[in-house]
C-alpha positions as CSV (number, residue, x, y, z in Angstrom):
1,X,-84.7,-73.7,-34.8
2,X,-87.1,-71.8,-32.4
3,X,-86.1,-68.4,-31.2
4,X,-87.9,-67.0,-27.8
5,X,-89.1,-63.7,-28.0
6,X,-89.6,-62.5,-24.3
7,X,-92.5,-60.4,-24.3
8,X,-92.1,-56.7,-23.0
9,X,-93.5,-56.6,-19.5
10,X,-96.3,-54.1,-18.4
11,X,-94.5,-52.1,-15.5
12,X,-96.3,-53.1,-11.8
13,X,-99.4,-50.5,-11.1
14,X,-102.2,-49.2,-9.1
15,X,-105.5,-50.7,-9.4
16,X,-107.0,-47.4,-8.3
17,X,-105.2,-44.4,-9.6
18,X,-103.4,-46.4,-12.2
19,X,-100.2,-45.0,-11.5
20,X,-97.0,-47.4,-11.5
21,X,-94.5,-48.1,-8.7
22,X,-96.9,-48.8,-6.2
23,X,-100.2,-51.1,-5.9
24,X,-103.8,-50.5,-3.9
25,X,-102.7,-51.7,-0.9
26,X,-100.2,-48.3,-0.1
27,X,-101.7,-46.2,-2.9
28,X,-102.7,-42.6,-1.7
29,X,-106.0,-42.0,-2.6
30,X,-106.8,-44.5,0.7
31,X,-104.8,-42.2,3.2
32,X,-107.5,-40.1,5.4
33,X,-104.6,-39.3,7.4
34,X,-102.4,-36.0,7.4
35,X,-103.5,-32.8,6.0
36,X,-104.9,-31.9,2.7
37,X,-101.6,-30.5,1.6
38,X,-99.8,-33.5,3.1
39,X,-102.2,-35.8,1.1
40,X,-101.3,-33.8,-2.1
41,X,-97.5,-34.0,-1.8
42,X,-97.5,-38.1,-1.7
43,X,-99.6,-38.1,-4.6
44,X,-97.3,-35.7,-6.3
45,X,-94.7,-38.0,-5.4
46,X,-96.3,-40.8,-6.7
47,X,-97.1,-38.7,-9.8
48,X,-93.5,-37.8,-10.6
49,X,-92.8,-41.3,-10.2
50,X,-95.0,-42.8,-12.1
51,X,-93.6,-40.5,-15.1
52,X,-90.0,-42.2,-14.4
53,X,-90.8,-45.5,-14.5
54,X,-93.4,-44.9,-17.8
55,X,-90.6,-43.0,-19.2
56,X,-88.8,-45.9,-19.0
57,X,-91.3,-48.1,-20.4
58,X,-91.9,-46.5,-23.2
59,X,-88.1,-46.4,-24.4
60,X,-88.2,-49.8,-24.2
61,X,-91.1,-50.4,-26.9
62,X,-94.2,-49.9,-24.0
63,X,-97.1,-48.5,-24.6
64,X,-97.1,-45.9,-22.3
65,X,-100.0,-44.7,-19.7
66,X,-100.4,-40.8,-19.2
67,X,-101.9,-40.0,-15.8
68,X,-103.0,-36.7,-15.1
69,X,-100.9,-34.4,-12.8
70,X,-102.7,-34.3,-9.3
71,X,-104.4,-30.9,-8.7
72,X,-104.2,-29.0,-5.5
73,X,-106.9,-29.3,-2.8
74,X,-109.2,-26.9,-2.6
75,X,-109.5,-25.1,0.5
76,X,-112.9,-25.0,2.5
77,X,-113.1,-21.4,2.2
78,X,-113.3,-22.8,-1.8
79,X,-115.6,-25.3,-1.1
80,X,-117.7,-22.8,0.9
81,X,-117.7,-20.4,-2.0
82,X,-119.1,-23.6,-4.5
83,X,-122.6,-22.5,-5.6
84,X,-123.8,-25.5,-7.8
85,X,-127.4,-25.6,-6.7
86,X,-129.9,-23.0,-7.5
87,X,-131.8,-22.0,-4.7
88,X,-133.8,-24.3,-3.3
89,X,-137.6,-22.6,-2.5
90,X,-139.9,-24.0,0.8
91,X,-142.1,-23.1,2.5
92,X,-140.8,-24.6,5.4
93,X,-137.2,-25.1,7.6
94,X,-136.3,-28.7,7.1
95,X,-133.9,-28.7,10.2
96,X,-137.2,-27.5,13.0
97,X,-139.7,-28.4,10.6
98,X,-141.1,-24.8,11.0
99,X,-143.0,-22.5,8.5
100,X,-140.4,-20.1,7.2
101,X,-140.5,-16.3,7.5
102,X,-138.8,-13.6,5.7
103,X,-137.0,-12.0,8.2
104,X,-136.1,-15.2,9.8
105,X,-134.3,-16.3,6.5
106,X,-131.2,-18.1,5.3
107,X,-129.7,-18.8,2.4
108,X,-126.5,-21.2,2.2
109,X,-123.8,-20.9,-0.4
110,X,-125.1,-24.4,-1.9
111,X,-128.9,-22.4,-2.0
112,X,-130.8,-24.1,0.5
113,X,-133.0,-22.3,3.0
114,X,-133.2,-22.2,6.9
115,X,-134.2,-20.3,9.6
116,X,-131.4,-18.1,10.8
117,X,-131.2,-19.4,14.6
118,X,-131.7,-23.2,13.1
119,X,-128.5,-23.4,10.7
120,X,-126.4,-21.3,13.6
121,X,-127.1,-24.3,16.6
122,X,-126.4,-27.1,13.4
123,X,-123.3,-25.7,12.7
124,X,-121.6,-25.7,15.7
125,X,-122.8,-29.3,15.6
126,X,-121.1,-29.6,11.8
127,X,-119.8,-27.6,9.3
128,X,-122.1,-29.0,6.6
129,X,-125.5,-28.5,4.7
130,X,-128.0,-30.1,6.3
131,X,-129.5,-30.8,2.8
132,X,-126.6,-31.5,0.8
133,X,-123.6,-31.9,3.2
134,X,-121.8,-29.0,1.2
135,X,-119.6,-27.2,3.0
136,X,-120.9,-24.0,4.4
137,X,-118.5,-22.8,7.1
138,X,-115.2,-23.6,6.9
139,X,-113.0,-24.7,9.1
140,X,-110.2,-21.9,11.0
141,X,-106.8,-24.3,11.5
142,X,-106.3,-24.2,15.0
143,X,-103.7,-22.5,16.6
144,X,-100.3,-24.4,17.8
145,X,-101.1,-24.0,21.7
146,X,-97.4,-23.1,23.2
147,X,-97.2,-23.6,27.2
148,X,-93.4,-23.5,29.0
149,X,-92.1,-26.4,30.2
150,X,-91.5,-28.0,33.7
151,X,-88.1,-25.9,34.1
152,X,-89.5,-23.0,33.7
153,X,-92.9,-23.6,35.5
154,X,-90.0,-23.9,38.8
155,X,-88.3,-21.1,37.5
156,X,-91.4,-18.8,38.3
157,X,-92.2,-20.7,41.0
158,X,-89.0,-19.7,42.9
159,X,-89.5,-15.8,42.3
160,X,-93.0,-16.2,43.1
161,X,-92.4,-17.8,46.7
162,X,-89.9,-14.8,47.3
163,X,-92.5,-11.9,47.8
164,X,-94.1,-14.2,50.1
165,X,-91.0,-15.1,52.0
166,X,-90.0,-11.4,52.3
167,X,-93.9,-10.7,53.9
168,X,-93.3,-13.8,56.3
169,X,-89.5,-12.7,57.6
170,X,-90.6,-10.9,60.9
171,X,-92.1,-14.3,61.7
172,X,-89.5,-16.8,59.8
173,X,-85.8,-16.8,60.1
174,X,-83.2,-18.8,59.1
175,X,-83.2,-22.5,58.0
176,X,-87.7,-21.8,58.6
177,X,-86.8,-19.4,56.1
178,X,-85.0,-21.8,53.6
179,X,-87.8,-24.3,54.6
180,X,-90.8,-22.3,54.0
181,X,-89.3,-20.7,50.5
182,X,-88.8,-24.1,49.0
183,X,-92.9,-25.4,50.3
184,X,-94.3,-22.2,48.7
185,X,-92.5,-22.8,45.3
186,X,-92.7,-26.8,45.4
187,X,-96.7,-25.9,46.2
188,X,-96.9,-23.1,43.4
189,X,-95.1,-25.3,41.0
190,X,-97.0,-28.4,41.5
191,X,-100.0,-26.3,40.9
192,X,-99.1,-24.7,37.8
193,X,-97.7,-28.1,36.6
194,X,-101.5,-29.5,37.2
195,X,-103.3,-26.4,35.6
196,X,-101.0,-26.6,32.3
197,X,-101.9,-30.5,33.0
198,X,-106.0,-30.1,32.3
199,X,-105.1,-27.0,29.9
200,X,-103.2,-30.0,27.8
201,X,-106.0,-32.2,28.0
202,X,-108.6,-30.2,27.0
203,X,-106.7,-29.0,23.5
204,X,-105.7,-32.5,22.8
């Protein structure tokens, strides 16, 4: 007689990272989306669940796979302050091609050398050596831009029509009165509506 011995089963895992419970096709390494925080808490996620189900794994008889915890992100104020390169000596500025001058000098954090007015037009243009496409200038998080909404764009719109109403009331009177009050604030708010409008646009 023949007894079948089912052989323990390796748990499912990530071609990539190695982790189990998921595989390369949703693993989080391949997100570019999100923040760099945001992209540190899913792998933390998958971190602590990969120790559950490898846990379990190795109660049942399993080898086992130990996977690093995920370390924090460095900021780019971090990566900024990286110096791994010595500094790099030339005689000339690689970004204008231009013999280089002492007073006209630069050095980046990664150690190579520029002209002054050179690496300040390349970095509004990126935040990156030109050499080594280290970070040099990090990046300020911009601001959550706050603008009122559509209520109370009419809101203001009515108590700004009434100063020019109470100007207009030797000429005005009555239902004119009523009628010119709500042009002025339908024309004030249409316009307000249109600036916040292009303001919305330009910090999307």
């Amino acid at each position: 007689m023949t007894t079948r011995v089912n052989a323990l089963r390796r748990p499912r895992g990530c071609g990539i990272c190695r982790m189990f419970g998921h595989d390369r096709r949703n693993c989080h390494s391949h997100h570019t989306y999100g923040t760099h925080q945001q992209r540190y808490t899913w792998a933390m996620n998958r971190w602590r669940n990969h120790c559950d189900i490898n846990a379990t794994w190795i109660a049942q008889g399993g080898a086992g796979i130990d996977i690093p915890e995920p370390q924090p992100p460095k900021t780019p104020f971090e990566q900024a302050c990286d110096n791994t390169c010595k500094v790099t000596h030339t005689d000339e500025c690689c970004i204008c091609m231009e013999a280089l001058g002492e007073k006209n000098k630069v050095v980046t954090s990664c150690g190579h050398q520029f002209h002054f007015g050179c690496l300040i037009q390349d970095t509004n243009r990126s935040n990156k050596c030109p050499m080594c496409r280290a970070i040099i200038r990090p990046e300020l998080p911009k601001r959550e831009l706050i603008l009122p909404g559509t209520a109370a764009i009419r809101r203001m719109s009515v108590r700004t029509a009434d100063p020019l109403v109470s100007l207009l009331a030797p000429l005005v009177a009555g239902e004119t009165r009523d009628f010119v009050t709500d042009a002025l604030s339908q024309v004030i708010a249409e316009t307000s509506l249109m600036l916040l409008d292009t303001v919305r646009e330009a910090n999307a």
